[in-house]
N, C-alpha and C positions, 0 to 999 in steps of 0.2 A: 509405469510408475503410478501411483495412488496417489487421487488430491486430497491434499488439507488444507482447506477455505477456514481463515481467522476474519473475526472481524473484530474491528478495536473500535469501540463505539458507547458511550455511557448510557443513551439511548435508545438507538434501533436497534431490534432484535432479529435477523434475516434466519433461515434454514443453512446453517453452518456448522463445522465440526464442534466449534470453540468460539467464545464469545468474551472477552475483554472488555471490561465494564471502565477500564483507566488505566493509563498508561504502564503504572507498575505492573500490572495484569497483564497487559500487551508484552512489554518487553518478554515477562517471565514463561510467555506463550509463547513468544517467537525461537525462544533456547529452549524449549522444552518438547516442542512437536517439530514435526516435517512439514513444513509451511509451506505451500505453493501456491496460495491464491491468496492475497493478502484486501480486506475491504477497510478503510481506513477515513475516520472522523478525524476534524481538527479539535474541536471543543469538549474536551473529557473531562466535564466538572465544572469547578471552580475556577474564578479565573487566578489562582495562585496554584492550582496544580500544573504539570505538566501538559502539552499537547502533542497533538499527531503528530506535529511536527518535529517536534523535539522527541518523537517515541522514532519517525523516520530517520532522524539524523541519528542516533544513539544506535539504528537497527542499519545503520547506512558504514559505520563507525568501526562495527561486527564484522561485516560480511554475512549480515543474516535476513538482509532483504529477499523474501521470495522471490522467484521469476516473475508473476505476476500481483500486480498493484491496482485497486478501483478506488479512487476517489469517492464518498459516499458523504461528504460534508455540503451543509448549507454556507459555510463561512467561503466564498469567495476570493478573500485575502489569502486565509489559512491555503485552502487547496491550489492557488499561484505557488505559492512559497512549498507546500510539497510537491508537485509537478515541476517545481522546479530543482529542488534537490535530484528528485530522480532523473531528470534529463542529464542534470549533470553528471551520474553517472553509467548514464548510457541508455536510459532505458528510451523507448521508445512508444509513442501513443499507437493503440490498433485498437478499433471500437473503443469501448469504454476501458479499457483496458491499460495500464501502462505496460509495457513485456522490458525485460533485458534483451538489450540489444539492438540490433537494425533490423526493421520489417523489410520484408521485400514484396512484393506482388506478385507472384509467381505466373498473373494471368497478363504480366507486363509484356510489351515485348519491344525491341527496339526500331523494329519495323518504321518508318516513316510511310 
């Protein structure tokens, strides 16, 4: 399968497919491409427009959260509150990464 790296950010500009300058634009990217790697701002503008947060819940809402999610926000509060949407459902931290699902360690072993 082929990645499609969004980033939703008013911002920063990274080496990515597609780039989302505000949340209408994020959403409208996330139903429009095959998103697999998702990089996400909290602060998209003004403080009367929309946020990451509210673009995660509405993409959470869908069923159109990609497999993978990076937190790329300076706002502290903001990225709690979506690290914590996603945990709720299900995703889990690996490197900077948040994945769907449970990580396992494959180099785990149960050996005592």
């Amino acid at each position: 399968m082929n990645e499609f790296h969004l980033l939703i950010d008013d911002f920063r500009e990274f080496d990515v497919d597609h780039i989302a300058k505000n949340a209408r634009e994020g959403q409208k990217a996330l139903l429009a491409f095959p998103v697999t790697h998702l990089y996400m701002d909290h602060d998209l503008g003004d403080v009367d427009e929309p946020t990451g947060y509210d673009v995660l819940v509405w993409a959470i809402g869908r069923g159109v959260v990609p497999a993978h999610v990076m937190m790329v926000t300076s706002n502290p509060v903001g990225r709690d509150n979506m690290v914590a949407a996603l945990e709720n459902i299900g995703y889990t931290k690996k490197g900077n990464w948040y994945v769907q699902g449970i990580i396992t360690d494959a180099n785990t072993s149960n050996d005592s």
